[in-house]
Every structure is written in structure tokens, then in C-alpha cells.
C-alpha positions in Angstrom: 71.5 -84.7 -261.9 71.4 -83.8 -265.5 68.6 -86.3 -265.9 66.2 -84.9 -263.5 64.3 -82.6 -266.2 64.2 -85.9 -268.4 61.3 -88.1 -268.6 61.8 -91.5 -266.4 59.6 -94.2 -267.1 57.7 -92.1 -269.3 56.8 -89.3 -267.2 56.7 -85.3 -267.4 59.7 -83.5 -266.0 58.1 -80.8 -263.9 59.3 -78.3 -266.2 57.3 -80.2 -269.3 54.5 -80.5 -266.8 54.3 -76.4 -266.1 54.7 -75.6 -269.2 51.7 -77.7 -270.5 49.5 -76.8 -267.7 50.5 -72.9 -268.5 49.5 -73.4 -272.3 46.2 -74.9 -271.1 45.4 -72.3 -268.7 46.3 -69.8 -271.7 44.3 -71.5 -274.1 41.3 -71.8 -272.0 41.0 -68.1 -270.8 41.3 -64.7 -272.8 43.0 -61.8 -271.7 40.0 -59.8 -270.2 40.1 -62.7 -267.2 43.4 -62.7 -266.9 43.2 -58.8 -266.2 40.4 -59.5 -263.7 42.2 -61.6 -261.8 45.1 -59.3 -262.1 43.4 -56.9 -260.7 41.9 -58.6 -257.8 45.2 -59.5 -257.0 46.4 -56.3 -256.6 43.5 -54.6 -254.6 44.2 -58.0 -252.2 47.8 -57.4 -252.0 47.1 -53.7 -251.6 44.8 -53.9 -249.1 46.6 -56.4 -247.0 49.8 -53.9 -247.0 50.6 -50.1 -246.2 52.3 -47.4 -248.6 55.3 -47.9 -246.1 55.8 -51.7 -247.2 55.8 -50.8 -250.9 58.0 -48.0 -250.8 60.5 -50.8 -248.6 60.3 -53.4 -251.5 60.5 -50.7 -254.3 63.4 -49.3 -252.4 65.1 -52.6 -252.5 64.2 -53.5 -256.0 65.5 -50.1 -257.0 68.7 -50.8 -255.3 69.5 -54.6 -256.5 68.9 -53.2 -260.3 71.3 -49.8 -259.2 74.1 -52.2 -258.3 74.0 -54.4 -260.8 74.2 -52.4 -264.0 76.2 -49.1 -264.4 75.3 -45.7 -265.4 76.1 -46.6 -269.1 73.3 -49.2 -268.8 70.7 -46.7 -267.7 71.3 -44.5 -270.2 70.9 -46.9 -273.0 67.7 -48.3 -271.8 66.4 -44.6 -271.3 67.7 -43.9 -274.9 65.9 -46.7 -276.6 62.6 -46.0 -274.4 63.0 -42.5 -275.5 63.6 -43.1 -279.1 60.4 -46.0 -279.0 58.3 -43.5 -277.9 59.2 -40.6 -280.2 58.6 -42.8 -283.6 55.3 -43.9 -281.7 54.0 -40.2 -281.0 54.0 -37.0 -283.0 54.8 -33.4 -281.7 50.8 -32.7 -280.9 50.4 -35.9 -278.9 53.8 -34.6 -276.2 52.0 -31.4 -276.6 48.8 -32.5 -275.3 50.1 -34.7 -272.3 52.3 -32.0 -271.3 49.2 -29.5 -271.4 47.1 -32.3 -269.6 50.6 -32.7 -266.7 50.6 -28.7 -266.7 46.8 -28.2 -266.1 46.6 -31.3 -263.2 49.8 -29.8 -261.4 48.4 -26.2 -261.2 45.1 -27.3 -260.4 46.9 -29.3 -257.9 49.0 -26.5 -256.2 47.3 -23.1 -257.2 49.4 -20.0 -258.7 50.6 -19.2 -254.9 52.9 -22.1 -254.7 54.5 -21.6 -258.1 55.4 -18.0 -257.1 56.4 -19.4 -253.7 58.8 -21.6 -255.4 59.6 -19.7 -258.0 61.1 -17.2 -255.7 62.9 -19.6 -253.7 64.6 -20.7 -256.7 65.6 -16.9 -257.9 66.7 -16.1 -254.6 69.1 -19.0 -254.3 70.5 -18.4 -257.7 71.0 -15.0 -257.4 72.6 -15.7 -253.8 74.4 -17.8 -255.3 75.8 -15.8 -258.6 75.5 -12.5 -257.5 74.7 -9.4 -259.3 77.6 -8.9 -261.4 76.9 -12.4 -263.1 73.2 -11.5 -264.1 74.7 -8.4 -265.4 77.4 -9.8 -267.6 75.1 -12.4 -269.0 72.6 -9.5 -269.8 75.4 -7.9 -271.2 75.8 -10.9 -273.4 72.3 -11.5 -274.3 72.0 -8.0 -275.6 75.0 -7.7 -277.4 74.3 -11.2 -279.2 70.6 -9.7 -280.0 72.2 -6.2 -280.7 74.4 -7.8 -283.6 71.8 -10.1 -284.8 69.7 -7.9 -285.6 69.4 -4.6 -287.3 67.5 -1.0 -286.6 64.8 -1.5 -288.4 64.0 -4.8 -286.6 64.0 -3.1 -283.0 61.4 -0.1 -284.5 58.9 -2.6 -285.8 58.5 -4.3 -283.1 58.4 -1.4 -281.2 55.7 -0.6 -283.1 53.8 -3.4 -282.7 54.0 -3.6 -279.1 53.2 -0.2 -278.8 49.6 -1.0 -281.4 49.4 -4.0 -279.3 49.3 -2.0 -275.6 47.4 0.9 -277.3 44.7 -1.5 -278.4 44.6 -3.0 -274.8 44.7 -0.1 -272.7 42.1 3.4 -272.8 43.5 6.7 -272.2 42.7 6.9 -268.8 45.5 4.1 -268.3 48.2 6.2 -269.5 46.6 9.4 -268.1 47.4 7.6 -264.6 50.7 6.2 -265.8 52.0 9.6 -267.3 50.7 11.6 -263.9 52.9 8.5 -261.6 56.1 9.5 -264.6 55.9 13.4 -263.8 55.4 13.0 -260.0 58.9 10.4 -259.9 60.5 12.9 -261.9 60.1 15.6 -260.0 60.4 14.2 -256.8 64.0 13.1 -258.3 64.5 16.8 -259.7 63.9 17.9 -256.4 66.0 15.3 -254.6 68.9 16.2 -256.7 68.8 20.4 -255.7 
């Protein structure tokens, strides 16, 4: 059995035969036609088959690979990937593809969808913390922010967001705002009589 790979009378074990014929081919043809045929491969194979039949051999694919390496495996191959790409790109280039991802996915789904999702998500994690939770952490947050910084911190930028929403806004703005102020207050003065 051994000696089937090895030549007999002088002949080519199929596996010498292949790979000849393999160097040949590659010799003979540069990579452009081997991407043409590539992809006329592929547009035959994807015409002949639906989305359904793909998703069925990627499904099993996925699986086979899944139980046959542990989550340790993963990891390790996702780290190296991660770590390949990182040395490749700089911080602008991740910048750029994530504007690019951002800019396709909201052109995609408009600004209704992300508010629609977006209060989905706050309403299950507020049913699911409850408002004594978001008020501790606030808590929290503004103590750590409290004794990080000092007064004079908080009054400049108080001032600049004041400069910066005086620039933006005319006195009729806070003509309307400061008449809605004086009609809540004394609705609540008289409330409270």
C-alpha cells in the first residue's frame, strides 16, 4: 500500500502527476485569469442556488468548525486577526471605515429607526434596573466628577456654555423661554395655596 504514491515502472504517482500539472497551469496563467474564472465560478454557482442553500452549508460549515475547536481557540485566532490588523492600519484609517459603516447604516435606516430602537433599549433597561439604580449611579457619577474637580472648573465651563448658547440663540429665544419659566412658576405658586 505504501508503494502506491511511488513510481512503478517509471511512472508518475498521481500525486507527482497533480502536482506537475498544477505548476503548469500556474506557470502558464497570471492571476488576473485566475480571478476571472474565479469569478465566473461564483456568479454560476450563485445563480444555479438560492440564499436558503448558502445559509444551509454556511450553517453547517459554521457548526463543524464550532465543535471542533473550543472557545479558547476562537479567541486566539480573533486576537492575532485583531492585532494583524492594528499594526497594518492607523487610528485615521478605523476612523474613516467606521464613518463610512455609520453613514451606510443611517442612510440605510433613517433617524426614526434609531430612536425607535433606541427607546426600546432604555425602556428595557430601565424596566429592568429600576429608578433607584439610575439614581445611585448618578449619584456616583456626580460625586466622582464633584471630587475631581474643583469650583473654578464648574464656573468656566458654565461660562462657556452660557457664550456658546448666547452666541447661538437671539433674544427673542429667551424672551419665549423666560415667559414659559414665569407661567410654570406661578402656576406652581398657585398650586401650592
Amino acid at each position: 500500500m505504501a508503494n502506491n504514491n511511488k513510481r512503478r515502472n517509471n511512472k508518475m504517482s498521481l500525486e507527482e502527476a497533480g502536482q506537475k500539472g498544477g505548476n503548469a497551469v500556474s506557470n502558464k496563467y497570471d492571476k488576473e485569469h485566475f480571478q476571472e474564472i474565479g469569478q465566473k465560478g461564483g456568479n454560476t454557482v450563485s445563480d444555479k442556488y438560492d440564499k436558503d442553500h448558502f445559509q444551509e452549508i454556511g450553517q453547517k460549515g459554521g457548526n463543524t468548525v464550532s465543535d471542533k475547536y473550543d472557545k479558547e481557540h476562537f479567541q486566539e485566532i480573533g486576537q492575532k486577526g485583531g492585532n494583524t490588523v492594528s499594526d497594518k492600519y492607523d487610528k485615521e484609517h478605523f476612523q474613516e471605515i467606521g464613518q463610512k459603516g455609520g453613514n451606510t447604516v443611517s442612510d440605510k435606516y433613517g433617524q426614526d429607526h434609531f430612536q425607535e430602537i433606541g427607546q426600546k433599549g432604555g425602556k428595557t433597561v430601565s424596566d429592568k434596573y429600576g429608578q433607584d439604580h439610575f439614581q445611585e449611579i448618578g449619584q456616583k457619577g456626580g460625586n466622582t466628577v464633584s471630587d475631581k474637580y474643583d469650583k473654578d472648573h464648574f464656573q468656566e465651563i458654565g461660562q462657556k456654555g452660557g457664550k456658546t448658547t448666547s452666541d447661538k440663540y437671539d433674544r427673542e429665544f429667551y424672551e419665549e423661554i423666560g415667559q414659559k419659566g414665569g407661567n410654570s412658576r406661578s402656576r406652581n405658586n398657585n398650586n401650592n395655596k
